[in-house]
C-alpha positions as CSV (number, residue, x, y, z in Angstrom):
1,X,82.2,132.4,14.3
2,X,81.5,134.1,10.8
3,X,84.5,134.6,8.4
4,X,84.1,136.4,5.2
5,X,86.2,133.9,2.7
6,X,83.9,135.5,-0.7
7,X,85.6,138.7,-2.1
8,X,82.4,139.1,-3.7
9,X,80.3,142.3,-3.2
10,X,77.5,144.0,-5.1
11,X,76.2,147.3,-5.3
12,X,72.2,147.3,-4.2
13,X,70.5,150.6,-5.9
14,X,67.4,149.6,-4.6
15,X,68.8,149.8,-0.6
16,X,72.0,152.3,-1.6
17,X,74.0,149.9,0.0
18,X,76.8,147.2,-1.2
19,X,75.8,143.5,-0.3
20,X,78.5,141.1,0.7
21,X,78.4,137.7,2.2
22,X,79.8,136.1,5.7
23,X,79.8,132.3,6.3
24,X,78.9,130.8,9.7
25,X,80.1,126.8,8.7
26,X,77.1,126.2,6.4
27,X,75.0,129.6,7.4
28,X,75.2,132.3,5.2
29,X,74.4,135.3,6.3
30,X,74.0,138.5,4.0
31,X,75.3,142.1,4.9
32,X,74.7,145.6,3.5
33,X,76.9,148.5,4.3
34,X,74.5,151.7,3.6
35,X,76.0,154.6,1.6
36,X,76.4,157.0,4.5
37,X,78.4,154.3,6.1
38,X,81.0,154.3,3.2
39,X,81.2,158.2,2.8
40,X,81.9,158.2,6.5
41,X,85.1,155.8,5.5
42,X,86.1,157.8,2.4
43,X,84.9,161.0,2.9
44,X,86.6,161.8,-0.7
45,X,85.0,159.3,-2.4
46,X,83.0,159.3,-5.5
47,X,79.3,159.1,-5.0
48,X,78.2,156.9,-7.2
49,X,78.1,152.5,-7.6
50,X,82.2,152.9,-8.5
51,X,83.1,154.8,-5.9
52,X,81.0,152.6,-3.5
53,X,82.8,149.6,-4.5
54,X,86.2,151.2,-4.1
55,X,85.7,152.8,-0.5
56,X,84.4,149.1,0.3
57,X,87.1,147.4,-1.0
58,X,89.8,150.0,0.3
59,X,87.8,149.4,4.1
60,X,87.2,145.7,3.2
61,X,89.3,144.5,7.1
62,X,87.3,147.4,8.7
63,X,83.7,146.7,7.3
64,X,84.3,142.9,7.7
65,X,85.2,143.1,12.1
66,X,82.4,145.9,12.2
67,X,79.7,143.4,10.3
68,X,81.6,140.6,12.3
69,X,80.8,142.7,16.0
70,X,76.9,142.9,14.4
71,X,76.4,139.2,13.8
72,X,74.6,137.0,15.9
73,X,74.4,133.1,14.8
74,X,70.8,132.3,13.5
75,X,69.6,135.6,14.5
76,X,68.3,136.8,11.2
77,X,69.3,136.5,7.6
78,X,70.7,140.1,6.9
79,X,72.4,143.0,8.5
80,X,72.8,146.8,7.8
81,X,75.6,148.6,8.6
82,X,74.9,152.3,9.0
83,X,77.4,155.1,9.6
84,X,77.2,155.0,13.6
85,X,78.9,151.0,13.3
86,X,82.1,152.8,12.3
């Protein structure tokens, strides 16, 4: 079962997306939550790396059981989440 203990989250510029991290007992397994995904959540929100970070830490519970219903143990190392997860 993956549990998301790490508050930590990054904004990616490269994939418009904030990273975060779930742990699986020793597997760690890294998430992105794409931009479209977090205007969907706060449509109000700024658009830009501050913003991103507040709608995802306002919609932390939320993006952390939708990234929770995508993961698959040992399945692969990352996972988007997109607009249609939510």
């Amino acid at each position: 079962m993956i549990d998301f203990p790490n508050h930590s989250r990054s904004y990616d510029r490269t994939r418009r997306a904030v990273r975060f991290w779930g742990h699986d007992s020793a597997i760690e397994a890294s998430f992105f939550i794409e931009e479209g995904a977090l205007k969907r959540l706060q449509p109000n929100g700024d658009s830009n790396e501050l913003g991103f970070l507040n709608a995802f830490d306002s919609h932390r519970d939320l993006i952390c059981a939708a990234a929770a219903k995508a993961y698959v143990r040992g399945s692969r190392g990352s996972y988007n989440l997109v607009a249609e997860d939510f």
